[in-house]
C-alpha positions as CSV (number, residue, x, y, z in Angstrom):
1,X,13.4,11.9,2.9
2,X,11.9,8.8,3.5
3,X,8.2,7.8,3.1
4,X,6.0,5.0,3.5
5,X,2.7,4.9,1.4
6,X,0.1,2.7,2.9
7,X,-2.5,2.2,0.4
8,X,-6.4,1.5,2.0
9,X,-9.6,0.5,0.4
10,X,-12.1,-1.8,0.4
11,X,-10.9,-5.0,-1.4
12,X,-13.9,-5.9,-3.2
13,X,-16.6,-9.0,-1.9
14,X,-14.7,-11.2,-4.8
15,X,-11.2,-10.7,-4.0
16,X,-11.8,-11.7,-0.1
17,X,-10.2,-15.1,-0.2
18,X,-8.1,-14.4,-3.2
19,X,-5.2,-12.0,-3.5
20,X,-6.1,-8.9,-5.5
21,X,-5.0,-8.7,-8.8
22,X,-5.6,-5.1,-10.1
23,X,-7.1,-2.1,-7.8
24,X,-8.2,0.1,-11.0
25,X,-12.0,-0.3,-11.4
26,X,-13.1,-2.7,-14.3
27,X,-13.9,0.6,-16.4
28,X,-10.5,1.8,-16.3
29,X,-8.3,-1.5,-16.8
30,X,-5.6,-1.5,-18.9
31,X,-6.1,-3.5,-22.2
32,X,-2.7,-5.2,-21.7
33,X,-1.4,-7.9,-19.4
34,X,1.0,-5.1,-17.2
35,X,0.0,-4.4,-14.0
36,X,-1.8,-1.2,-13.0
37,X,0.9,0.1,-10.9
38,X,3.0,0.2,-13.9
39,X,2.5,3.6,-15.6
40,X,2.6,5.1,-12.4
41,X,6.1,3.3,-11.9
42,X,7.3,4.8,-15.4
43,X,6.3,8.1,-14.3
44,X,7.4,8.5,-10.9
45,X,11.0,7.0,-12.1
46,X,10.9,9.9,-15.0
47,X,10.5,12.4,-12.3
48,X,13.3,11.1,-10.2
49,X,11.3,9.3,-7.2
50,X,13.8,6.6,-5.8
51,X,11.5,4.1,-5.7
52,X,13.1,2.0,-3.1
53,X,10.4,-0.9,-2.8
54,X,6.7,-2.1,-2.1
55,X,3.7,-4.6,-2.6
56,X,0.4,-5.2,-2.9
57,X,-0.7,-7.3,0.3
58,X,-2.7,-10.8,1.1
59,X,-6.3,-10.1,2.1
60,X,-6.7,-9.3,6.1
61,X,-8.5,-12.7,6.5
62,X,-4.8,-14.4,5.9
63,X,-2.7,-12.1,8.4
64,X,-2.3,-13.3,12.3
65,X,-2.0,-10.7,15.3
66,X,0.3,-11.2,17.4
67,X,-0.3,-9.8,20.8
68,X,2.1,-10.5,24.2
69,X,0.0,-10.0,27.5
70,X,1.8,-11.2,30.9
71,X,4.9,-12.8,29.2
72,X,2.4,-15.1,26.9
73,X,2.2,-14.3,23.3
74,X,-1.2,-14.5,22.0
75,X,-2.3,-15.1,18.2
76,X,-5.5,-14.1,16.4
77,X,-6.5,-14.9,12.9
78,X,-7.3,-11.9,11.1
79,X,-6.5,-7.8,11.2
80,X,-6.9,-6.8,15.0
81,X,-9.4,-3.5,13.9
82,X,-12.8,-4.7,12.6
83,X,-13.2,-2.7,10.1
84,X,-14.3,-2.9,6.3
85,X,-10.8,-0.5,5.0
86,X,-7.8,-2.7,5.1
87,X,-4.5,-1.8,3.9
88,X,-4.0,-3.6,0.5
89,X,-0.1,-2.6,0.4
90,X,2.5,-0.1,0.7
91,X,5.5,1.1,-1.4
92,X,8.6,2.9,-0.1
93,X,9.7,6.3,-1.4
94,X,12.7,8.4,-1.1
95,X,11.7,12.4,-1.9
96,X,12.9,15.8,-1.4
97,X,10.4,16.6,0.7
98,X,6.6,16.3,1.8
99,X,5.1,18.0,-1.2
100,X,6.5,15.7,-3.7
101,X,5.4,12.7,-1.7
102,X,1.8,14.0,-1.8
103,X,2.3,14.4,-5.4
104,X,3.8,10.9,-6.0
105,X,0.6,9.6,-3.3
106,X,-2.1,11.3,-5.3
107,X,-0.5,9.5,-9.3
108,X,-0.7,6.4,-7.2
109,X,-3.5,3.9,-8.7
110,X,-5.1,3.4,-5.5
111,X,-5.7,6.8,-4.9
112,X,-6.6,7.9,-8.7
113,X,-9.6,4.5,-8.3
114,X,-11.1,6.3,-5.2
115,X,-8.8,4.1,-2.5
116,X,-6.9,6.3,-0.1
117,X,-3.0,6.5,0.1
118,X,-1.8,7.0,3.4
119,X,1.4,9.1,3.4
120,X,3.9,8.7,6.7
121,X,7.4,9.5,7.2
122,X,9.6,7.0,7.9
123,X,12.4,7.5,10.8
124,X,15.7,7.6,9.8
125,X,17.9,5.3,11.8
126,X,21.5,6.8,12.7
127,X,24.6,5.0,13.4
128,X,25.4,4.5,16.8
């Protein structure tokens, strides 16, 4: 089955105008150049997960809202919720079943730094 994981946190007061470049905290960084997603990669891909894609977002300052009232579409600057959470990505995941995406959700960087991974199943599209 299908899953999208949407990962939320506060982007910190720093990374507002820039895109973020690693969610671990400073304390936990990796001492090399790779990213912090990629252990997490290794392991999920030694366990089988069918990592089928994802990435780590722009700030919510850069996105537009598009909204259509009367026939007129209607742009914003900026997330339509005011809020300090913001999604800062998502990946896609193929799994047996929900238990194992809760597993793969809770290895996930953002969620082992004290961000939140949102876990939501994904509806599969038949033929017509």
């Amino acid at each position: 089955m299908k899953y999208m994981l949407l990962m939320v946190g506060v982007r910190p007061e720093d990374e507002q105008s820039e895109p973020a470049t690693a969610i671990a905290p400073v304390s936990e960084a990796p001492e090399s150049d790779e990213p912090c997603w990629m252990p997490w990669f290794r392991e999920m891909t030694a366990r089988g997960v069918n990592l089928l894609g994802g990435a780590q977002l722009q700030p919510a300052s850069t996105a537009t809202t598009v909204e259509l009232v009367n026939g007129e579409v209607l742009l914003s600057d900026g997330p339509f919720a005011e809020t300090k959470e913001q999604i800062l990505g998502y990946d896609v995941i193929d799994v047996g079943d929900l238990d194992e995406a809760v597993y793969v959700a809770s290895r996930h960087p953002v969620a082992q730094s004290g961000g939140r991974v949102e876990v939501r199943p994904m509806v599969v599209q038949t033929e017509p």
